[in-house]
C-alpha positions as CSV (number, residue, x, y, z in Angstrom):
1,X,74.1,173.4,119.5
2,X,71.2,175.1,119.2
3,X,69.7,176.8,115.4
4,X,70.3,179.9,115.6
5,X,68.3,182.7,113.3
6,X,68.3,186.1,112.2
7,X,65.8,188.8,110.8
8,X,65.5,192.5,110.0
9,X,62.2,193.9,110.5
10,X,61.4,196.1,106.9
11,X,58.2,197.2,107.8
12,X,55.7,198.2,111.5
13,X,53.7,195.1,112.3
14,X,53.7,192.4,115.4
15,X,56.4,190.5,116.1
16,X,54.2,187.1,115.8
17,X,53.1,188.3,112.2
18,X,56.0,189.4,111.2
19,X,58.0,185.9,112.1
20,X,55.0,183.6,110.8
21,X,55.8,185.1,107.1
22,X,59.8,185.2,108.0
23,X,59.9,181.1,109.0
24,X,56.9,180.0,107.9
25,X,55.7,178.6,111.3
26,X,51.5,178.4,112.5
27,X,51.4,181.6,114.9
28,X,50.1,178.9,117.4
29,X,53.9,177.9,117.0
30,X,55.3,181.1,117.3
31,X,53.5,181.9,120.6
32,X,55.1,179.1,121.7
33,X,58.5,179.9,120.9
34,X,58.7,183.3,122.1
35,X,56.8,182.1,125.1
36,X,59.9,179.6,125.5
37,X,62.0,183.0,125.5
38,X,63.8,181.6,122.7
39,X,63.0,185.6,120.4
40,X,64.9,188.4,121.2
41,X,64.7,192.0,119.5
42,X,68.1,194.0,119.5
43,X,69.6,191.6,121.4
44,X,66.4,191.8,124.2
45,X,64.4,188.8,125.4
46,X,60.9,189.4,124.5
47,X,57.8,187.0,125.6
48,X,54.8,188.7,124.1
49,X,53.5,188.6,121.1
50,X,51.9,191.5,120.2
51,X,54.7,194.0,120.2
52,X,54.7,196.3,117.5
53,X,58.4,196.0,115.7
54,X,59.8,198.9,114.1
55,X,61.7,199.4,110.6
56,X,65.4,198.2,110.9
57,X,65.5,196.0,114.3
58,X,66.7,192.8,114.5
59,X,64.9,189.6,115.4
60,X,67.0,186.5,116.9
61,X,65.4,183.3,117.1
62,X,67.4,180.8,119.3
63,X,65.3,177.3,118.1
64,X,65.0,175.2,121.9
65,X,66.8,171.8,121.8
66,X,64.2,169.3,121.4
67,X,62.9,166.9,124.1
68,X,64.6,163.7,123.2
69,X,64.2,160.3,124.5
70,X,66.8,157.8,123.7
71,X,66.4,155.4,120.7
72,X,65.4,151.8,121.5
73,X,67.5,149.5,119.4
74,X,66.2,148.5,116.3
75,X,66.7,145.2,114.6
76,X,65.7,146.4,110.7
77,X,66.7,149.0,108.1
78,X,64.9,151.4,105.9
79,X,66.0,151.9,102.1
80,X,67.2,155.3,101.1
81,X,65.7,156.4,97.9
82,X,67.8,160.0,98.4
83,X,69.7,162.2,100.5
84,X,70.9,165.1,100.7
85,X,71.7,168.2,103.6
86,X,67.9,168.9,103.5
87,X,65.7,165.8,102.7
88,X,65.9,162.1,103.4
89,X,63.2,160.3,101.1
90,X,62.9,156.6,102.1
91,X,60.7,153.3,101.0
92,X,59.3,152.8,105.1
93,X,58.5,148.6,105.2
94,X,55.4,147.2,105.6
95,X,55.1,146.3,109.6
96,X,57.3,149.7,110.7
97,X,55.4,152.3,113.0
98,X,56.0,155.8,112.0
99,X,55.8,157.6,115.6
100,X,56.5,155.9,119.3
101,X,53.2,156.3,121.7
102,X,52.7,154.4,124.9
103,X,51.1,151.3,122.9
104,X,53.8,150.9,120.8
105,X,56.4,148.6,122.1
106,X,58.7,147.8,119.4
107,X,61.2,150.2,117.6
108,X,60.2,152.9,115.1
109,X,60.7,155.1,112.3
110,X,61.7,157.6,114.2
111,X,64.1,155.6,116.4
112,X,65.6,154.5,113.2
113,X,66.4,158.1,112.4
114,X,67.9,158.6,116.0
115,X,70.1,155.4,115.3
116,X,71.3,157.2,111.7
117,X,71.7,160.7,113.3
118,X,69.4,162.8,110.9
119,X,69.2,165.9,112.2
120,X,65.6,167.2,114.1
121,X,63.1,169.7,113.1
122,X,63.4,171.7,116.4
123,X,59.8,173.6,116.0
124,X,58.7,174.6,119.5
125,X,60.9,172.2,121.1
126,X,58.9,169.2,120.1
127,X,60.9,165.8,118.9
128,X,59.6,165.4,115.6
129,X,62.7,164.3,113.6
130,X,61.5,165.4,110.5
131,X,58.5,163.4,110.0
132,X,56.6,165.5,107.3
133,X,53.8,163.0,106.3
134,X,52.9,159.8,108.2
135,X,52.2,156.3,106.5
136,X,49.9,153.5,108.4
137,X,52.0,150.8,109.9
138,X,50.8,148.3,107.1
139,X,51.0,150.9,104.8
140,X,54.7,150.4,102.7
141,X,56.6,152.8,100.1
142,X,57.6,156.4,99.4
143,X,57.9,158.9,103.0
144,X,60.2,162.3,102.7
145,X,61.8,163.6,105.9
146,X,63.2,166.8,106.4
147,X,66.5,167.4,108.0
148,X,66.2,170.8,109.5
149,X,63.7,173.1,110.6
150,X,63.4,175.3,106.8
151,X,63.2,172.0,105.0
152,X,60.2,170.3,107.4
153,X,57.9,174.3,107.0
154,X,59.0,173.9,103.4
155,X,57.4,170.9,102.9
156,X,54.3,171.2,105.4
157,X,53.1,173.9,103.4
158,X,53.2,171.8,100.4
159,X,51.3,169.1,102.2
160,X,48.7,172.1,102.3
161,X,48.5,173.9,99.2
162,X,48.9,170.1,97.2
163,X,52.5,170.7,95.1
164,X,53.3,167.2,97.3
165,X,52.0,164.2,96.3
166,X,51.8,160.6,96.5
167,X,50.5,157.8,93.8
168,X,49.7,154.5,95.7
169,X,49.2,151.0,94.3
170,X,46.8,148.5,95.7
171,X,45.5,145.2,95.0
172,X,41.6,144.8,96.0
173,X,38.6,142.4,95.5
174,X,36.6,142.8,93.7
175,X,37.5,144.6,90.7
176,X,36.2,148.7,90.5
177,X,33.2,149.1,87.9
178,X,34.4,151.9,86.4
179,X,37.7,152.5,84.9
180,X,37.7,155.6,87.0
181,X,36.4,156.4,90.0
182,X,36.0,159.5,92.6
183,X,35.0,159.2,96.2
184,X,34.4,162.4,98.0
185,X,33.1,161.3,101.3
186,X,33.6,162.9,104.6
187,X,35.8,160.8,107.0
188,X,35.7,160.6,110.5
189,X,36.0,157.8,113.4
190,X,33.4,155.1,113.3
191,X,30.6,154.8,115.8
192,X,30.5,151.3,115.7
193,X,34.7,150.3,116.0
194,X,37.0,153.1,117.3
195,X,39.8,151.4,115.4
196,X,38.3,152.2,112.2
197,X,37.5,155.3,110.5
198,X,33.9,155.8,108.4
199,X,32.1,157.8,105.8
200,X,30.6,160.3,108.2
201,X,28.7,163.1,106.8
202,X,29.7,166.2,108.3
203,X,33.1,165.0,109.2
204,X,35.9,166.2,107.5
205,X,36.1,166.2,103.9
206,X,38.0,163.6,101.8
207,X,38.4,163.0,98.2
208,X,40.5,159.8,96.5
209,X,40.4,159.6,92.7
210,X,40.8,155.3,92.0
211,X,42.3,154.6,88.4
212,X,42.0,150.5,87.5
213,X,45.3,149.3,86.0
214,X,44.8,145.7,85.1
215,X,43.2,142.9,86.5
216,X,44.4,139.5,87.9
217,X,44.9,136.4,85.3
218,X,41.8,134.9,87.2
219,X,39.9,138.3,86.8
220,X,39.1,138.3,90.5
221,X,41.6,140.9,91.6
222,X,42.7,144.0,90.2
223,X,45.6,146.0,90.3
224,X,44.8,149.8,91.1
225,X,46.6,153.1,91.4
226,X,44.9,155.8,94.0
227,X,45.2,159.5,94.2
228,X,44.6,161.7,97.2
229,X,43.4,164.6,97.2
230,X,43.5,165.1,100.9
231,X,45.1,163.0,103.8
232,X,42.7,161.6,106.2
233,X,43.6,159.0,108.2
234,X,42.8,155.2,106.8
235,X,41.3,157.4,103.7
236,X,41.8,154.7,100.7
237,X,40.5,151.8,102.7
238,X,37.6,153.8,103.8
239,X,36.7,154.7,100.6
240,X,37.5,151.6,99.1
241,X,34.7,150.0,102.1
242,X,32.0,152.8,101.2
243,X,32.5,150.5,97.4
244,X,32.3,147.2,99.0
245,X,35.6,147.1,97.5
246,X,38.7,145.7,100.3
247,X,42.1,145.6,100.2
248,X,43.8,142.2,100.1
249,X,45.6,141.4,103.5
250,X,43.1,144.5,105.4
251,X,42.2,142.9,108.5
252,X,40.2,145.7,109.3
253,X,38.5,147.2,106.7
254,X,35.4,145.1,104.2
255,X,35.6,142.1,105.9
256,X,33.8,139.1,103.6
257,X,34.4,135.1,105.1
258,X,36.0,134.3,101.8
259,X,39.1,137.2,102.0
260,X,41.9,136.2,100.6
261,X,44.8,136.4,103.2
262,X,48.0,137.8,103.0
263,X,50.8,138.4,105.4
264,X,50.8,142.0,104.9
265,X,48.0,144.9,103.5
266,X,48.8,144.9,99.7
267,X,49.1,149.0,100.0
268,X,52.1,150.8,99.2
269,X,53.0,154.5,98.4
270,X,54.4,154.2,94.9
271,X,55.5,157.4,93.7
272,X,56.1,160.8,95.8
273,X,56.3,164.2,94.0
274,X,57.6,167.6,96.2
275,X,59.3,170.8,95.4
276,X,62.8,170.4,96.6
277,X,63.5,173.0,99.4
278,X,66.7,174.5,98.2
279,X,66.5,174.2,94.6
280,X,62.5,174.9,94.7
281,X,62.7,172.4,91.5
282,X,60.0,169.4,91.6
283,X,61.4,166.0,92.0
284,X,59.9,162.5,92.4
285,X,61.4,159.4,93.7
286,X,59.7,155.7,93.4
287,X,59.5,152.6,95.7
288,X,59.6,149.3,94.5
289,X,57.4,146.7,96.4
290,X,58.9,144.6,98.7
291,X,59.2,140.6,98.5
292,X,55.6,139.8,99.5
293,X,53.9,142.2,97.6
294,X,56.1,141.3,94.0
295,X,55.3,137.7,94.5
296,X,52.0,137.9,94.8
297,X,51.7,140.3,92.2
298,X,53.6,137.9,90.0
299,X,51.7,134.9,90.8
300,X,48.3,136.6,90.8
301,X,49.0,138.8,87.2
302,X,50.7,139.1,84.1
303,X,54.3,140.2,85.0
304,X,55.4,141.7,82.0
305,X,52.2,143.8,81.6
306,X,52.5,145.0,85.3
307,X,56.1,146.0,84.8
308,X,54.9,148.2,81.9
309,X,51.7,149.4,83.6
310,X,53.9,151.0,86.6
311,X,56.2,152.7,84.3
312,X,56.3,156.3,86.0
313,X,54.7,158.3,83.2
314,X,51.9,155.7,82.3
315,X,51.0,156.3,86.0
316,X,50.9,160.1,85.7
317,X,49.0,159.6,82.3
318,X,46.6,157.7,84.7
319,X,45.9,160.9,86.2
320,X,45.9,164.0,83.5
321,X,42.0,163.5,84.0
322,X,41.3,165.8,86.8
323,X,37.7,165.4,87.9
């Protein structure tokens, strides 16, 4: 069944304006909906958007069922962190693709979410299931997903104005200089690889904030925590390259002869912070590594002073400096 809304109009202004500020959608969205002929005013269809709504009527917005294509079957499961009738916030595995595309052949995220029956963020049709924020495929830990159309504008507009955040934890090679460090480096797809993203001036804007955390009993690795202040695409690793600093298991990103292999990029979204949509209170939820990324961290470091290092408020404390 399709989601069903309903407005009254308070003031004289366009319909388009006047439902951006009601549901919180782009206007680009909007167009498309009433386009769609999913609006009606008083119980009319109406497909443009520049009529002028009076004080008093009524604005229906019918949400269109969403393009679907059926799930392929998946073979894996994804750990629940916490649910409830608006957000599902999960710990994604290392290895798991976030969207399908024509490249990707095996299951997904989001066939995982058909499989459990989450419910879709409609907007405009399209089949997004939710997905708020997007995590590489490498990439490991905390993703939230909305389960309904308030919940997924609710939490995009924190993606924008920063009350959501994530706190990720790497292991790299070699070891950061300074105890702190800020890159703010424009990113944007490299000339010289199109799989990898670069340090382009002009590009678009990105800043990560790198806090050290401890090093490796050897000294040659260190355990970091990373900040971002905006969400390009590959943005740590970039800015990790524009150090000479790498990731250890990054195939892709500061290359040397002598990298230490893993089976899996040592990156994973520790700790995510939001406002919760219905309660509008802010809550955070953290991921514990998986079995590849704890051994190595136990072989490679002292376990005991990890464990206390990645205590949730010594990682905050990590970041009260706010350069």
């Amino acid at each position: 069944m399709n989601e069903t809304t309903s407005y009254i109009c308070t003031n004289s202004q366009r319909l388009d304006i006047f439902l951006a500020s009601q549901i919180e959608h782009s206007r680009s969205q909007i167009a498309q909906l009433i386009k769609q002929k999913c609006v009606f005013v008083d119980n009319k269809l109406l497909t443009r958007a520049g009529v002028k709504l009076k004080p008093g009527q009524s604005i229906r917005v019918e949400f269109p069922e969403p393009k679907s294509n059926p799930a392929l079957e998946i073979d894996f499961d994804v750990e629940i962190l916490y649910e409830d009738d608006d957000v599902l916030v999960i710990n994604k595995p290392s290895g798991l693709t976030v969207h399908p595309a024509p490249s990707v052949k095996e299951a997904t995220l989001v066939d995982w979410l058909k499989h459990k029956g989450v419910r879709l963020s409609t907007i405009s049709g399209e089949e997004r299931h939710g997905i708020v924020h997007r995590l590489d495929k490498g990439t490991s830990g905390t993703m939230v997903v909305a389960k309904n159309n308030k919940a997924h504008e609710f939490l995009s507009l924190q993606l924008q104005d920063k009350s959501m955040g994530r706190y990720y934890i790497a292991v790299i090679n070699p070891p950061l200089k300074d105890d702190l460090s800020v890159v703010e480096k424009d990113i944007g797809r490299s000339s010289h690889n199109r799989l990898k993203m670069a340090c382009v001036p002009g590009a678009k804007y990105a800043k990560t904030l790198f806090k050290s955390l401890t090093f490796s009993n050897d000294e040659k690795n260190q355990l970091i925590a990373c900040k971002l202040f905006t969400g390009r695409t590959h943005q740590i690793r970039v800015h990790l390259e524009s150090l000479n600093r790498h990731i250890i298991g990054d195939h892709i990103y500061a290359i040397t002869p002598k990298q230490e292999k893993s089976e899996r990029i040592l990156l994973h979204a520790y700790m995510i912070y939001f406002i919760h949509p219905t309660t509008k209170k802010e809550v955070s939820f953290v991921a514990d590594f998986d079995t590849v990324m704890k051994e190595y961290i136990i072989k490679k470091f002292n376990k005991e002073q990890v464990d206390e290092i990645l205590e949730t408020d010594n990682i905050l404390r990590s970041f009260t400096v706010n350069p």
